[in-house]
C-alpha positions in Angstrom: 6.6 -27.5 -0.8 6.5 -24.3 0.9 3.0 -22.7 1.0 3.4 -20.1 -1.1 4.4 -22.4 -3.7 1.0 -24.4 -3.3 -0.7 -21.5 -3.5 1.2 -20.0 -7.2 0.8 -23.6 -8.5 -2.9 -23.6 -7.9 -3.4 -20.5 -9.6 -1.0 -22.0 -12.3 -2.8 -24.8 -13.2 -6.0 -22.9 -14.0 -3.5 -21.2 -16.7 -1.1 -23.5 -18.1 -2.5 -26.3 -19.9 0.8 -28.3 -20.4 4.6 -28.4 -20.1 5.3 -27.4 -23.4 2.4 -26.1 -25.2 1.5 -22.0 -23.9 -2.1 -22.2 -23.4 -2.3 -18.3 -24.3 -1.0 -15.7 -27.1 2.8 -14.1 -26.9 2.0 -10.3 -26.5 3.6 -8.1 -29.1 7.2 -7.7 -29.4 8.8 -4.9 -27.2 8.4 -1.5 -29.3 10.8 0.4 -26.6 8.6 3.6 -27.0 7.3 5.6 -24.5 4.0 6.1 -23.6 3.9 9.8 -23.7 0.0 9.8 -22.0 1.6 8.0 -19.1 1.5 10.9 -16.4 3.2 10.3 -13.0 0.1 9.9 -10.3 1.1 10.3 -6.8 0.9 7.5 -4.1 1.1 6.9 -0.4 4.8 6.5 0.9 5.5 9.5 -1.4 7.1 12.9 0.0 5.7 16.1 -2.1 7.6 19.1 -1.5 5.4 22.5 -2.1 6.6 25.2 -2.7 4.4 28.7 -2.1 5.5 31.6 -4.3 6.0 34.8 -2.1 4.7 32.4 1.0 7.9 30.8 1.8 6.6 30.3 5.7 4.1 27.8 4.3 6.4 26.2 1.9 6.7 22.5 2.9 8.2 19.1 2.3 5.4 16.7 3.8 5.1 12.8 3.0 1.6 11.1 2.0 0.1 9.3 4.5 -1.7 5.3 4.4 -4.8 7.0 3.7 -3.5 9.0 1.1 -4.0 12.4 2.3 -1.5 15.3 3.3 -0.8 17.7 6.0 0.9 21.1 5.6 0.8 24.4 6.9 -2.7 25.6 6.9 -3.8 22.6 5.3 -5.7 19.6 7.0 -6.5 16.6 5.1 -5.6 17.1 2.0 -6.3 14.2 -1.0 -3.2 13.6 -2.8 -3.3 9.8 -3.5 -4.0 9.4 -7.3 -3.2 13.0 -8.3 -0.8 14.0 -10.7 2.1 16.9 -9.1 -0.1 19.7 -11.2 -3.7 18.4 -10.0 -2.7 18.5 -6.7 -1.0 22.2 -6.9 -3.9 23.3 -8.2 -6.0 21.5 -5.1 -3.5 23.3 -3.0 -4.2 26.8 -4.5 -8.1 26.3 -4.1 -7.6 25.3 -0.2 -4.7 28.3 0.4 -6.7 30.5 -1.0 -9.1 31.3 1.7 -6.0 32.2 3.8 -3.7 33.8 1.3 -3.8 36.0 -1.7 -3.4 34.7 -5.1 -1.7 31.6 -4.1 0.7 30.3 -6.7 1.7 26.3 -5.8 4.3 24.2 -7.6 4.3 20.2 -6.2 7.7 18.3 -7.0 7.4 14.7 -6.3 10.3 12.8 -4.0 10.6 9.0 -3.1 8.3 7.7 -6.3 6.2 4.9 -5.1 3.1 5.0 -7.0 -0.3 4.4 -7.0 -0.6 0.3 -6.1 -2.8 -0.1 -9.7 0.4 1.2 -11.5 3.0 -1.0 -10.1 4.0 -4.2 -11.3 3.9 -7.6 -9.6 6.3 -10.6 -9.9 5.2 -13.8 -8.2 7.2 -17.4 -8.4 10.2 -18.0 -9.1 11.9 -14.9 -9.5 15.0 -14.5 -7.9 13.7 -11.1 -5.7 9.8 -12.0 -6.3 8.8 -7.8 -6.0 7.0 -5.2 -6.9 7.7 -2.4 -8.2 7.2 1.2 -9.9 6.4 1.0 -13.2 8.9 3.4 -15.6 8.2 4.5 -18.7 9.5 2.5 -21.6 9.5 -0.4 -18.8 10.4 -4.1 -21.0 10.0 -7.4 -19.8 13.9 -7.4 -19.7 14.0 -4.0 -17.2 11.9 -6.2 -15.4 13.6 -9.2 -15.1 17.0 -7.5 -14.5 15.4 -5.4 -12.0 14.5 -8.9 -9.9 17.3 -10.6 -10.6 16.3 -13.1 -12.9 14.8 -16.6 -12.6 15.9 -18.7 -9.6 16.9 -22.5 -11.1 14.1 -24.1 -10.1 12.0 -21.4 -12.8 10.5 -22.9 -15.6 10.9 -19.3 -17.6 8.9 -20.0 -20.6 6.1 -21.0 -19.4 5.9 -18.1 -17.2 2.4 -16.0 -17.3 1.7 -11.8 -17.8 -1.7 -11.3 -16.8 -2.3 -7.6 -17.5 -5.8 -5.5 -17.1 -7.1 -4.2 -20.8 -10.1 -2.3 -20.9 -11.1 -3.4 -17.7 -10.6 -7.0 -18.3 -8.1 -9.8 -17.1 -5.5 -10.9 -20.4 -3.5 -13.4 -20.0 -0.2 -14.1 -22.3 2.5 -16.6 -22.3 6.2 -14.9 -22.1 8.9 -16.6 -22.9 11.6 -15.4 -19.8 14.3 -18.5 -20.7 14.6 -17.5 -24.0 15.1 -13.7 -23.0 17.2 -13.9 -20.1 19.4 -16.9 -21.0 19.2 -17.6 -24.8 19.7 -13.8 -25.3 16.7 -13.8 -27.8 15.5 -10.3 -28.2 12.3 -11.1 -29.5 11.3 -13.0 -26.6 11.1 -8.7 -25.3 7.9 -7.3 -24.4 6.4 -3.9 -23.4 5.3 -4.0 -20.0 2.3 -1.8 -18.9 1.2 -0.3 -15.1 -0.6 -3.0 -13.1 1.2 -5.7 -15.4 1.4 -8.9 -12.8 4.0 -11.5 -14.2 3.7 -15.4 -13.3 7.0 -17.6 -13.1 5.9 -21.1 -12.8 8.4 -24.1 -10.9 9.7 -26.5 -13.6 7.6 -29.7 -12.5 10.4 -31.9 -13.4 
C-alpha cells in the first residue's frame, strides 16, 4: 500500500465506523444558490492589475508574492493577501497619496488562486486528488467533475466532507457513487470555501 494511502486510511478509521453504515449526518441537499456575501479575497500566486486614474506612469500589472505582499511603482510592501480588489484599492490610495494628489485606484484581479482557507481539498481516491478555487454556487458534482471522478478502487459512498462551521470541525457522510454513477441528484450538495472532501479505498 502506498504511503499516502496508510496515512488517508488512518485518518479514515477514526471517521467511518463500518462498511455500510455512515457514521455521520448527509449535509443538506444542494440548493444551487449563490452565496451573494461570498466576496472574492485575494491570494498569493495572484496578479492584480492597478490602474491609477490620470497617473498612468504608475499604473501596473504586478503578481502577489509567497508572503503575500506587492510591489509597484512607488509602493514597497504592500499587504494584499486576504483583501478584497476594493480593500486593497483603497490601501493603495492611502500609500499613493503621500506622493500623488487625489489618487483614484481601481484593482482588477487576474490568475484567481485564492486565499488557501477558501479553497477546497480532495484527498483519496479521486481520480486528480486536487485542490482547488472554490466558485460560487460550487456543488459536490462541480467538484467531482472538476477531478475527474472516483478512481475504481473508491468506495464513493462512504466518502467524508469535513467542513469548518463556526469555527468547528463537521463531519458528513456524502454519497459520491450514488452521484457520479447512479445519476441520483439528491446525493448533490452545496459545497462551501475550506470544504475538504474524503474518498475512502473500498476495503474489499
Amino acid at each position: 500500500m502506498r504511503h499516502c494511502d496508510i496515512l488517508l486510511s488512518a485518518l479514515l478509521a477514526s471517521f467511518l465506523a463500518g462498511c455500510s453504515t455512515p457514521k455521520f449526518p448527509s449535509p443538506p441537499e444542494a440548493t444551487y444558490e449563490l452565496r451573494s456575501a461570498s466576496k472574492y479575497k485575494i491570494g498569493p500566486g495572484d496578479s492584480v492589475q492597478i490602474f491609477v486614474w490620470r497617473y498612468p506612469e504608475v499604473s501596473t500589472t504586478v503578481p502577489v508574492r509567497p508572503d503575500g505582499f506587492i510591489s509597484a511603482p512607488l509602493l514597497e510592501d504592500i499587504p494584499a493577501s486576504g483583501k478584497t480588489p476594493t480593500e486593497l484599492a483603497r490601501d493603495l490610495e492611502a500609500a499613493l497619496s503621500v506622493y500623488l494628489r487625489d489618487p483614484l485606484v481601481t484593482v482588477i484581479v487576474q490568475g484567481f488562486q485564492g486565499i488557501f482557507p477558501e479553497q477546497i481539498r480532495v484527498l483519496g481516491e479521486a481520480t486528480h486528488p486536487t485542490a482547488l478555487r472554490y466558485i460560487d454556487g460550487m456543488t459536490l458534482l462541480d467538484l467531482m467533475i472538476q477531478v475527474g471522478g472516483t478512481t475504481q478502487f473508491a468506495a464513493g459512498n462512504r466518502a467524508v466532507l469535513m467542513r469548518f462551521e463556526k469555527g468547528e470541525k463537521k463531519y458528513y457522510t456524502v454519497r459520491l457513487d450514488d452521484l457520479t454513477k447512479a445519476a441520483d441528484l439528491s446525493a448533490n450538495v452545496d459545497m462551501q470555501p475550506g470544504d475538504i472532501l474524503i474518498i475512502p479505498e473500498s476495503w474489499f
